[in-house]
N, C-alpha and C positions, 0 to 999 in steps of 0.2 A: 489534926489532919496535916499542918501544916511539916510534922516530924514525920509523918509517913510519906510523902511528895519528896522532902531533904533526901530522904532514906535513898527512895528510888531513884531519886537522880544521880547521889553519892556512890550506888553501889556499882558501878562499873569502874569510878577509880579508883576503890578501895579493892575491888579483885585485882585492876589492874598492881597498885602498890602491894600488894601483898603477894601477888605471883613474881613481880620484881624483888620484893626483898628477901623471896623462900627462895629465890636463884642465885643471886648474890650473895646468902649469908647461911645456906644448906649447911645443914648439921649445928649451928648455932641456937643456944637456948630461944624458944617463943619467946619467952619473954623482950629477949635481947632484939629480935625480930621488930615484935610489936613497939617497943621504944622506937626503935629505928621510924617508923612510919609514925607515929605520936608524935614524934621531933619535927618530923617536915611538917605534918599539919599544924602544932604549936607556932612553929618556927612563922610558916607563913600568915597565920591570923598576927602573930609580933608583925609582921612587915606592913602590916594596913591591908588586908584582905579582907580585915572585918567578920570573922569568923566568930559568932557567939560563942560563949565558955560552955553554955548549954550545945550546941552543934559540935564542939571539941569533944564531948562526953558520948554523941551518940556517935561521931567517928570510930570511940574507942568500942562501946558497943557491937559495931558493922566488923570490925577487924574480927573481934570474939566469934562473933557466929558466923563471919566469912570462912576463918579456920578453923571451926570446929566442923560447917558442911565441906568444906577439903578433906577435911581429914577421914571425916564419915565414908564419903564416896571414895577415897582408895588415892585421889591425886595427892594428895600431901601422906605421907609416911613417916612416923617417928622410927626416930632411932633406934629405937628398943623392936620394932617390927620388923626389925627390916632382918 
């Protein structure tokens, strides 16, 4: 219960990061994307934010299915579709 509660609180700044770094970084590998946002959340659990390793993994999770429903729904477009 308590990774479903993280989830939902997590996921407005994970669209949020993720609609900022598919506008900064358009046309760029996901992958390269998703690091980009991996880094800032790594980066700040390093700075004492206290960020469990287990809470880092279901960050990387929420990004996955954040952009796979973008992508479903039509707002994010791959390359290849376009």
């Amino acid at each position: 219960m308590k990774n479903v509660l993280f989830a939902l609180q997590a996921l407005p700044h994970i669209l949020a990061g993720v609609q900022a770094v598919e506008a900064a970084m358009h046309g760029a590998p996901g992958t390269a994307k998703k690091q980009m946002i991996m880094n800032a959340i790594t980066g700040a659990a390093k700075a004492g934010e206290d960020i469990p390793n287990d809470k880092v993994q279901l960050f990387s999770e929420l990004i996955d299915k954040t952009v796979t429903t973008l992508n479903a729904s039509g707002i994010f477009t791959h390359a290849a579709t376009k």
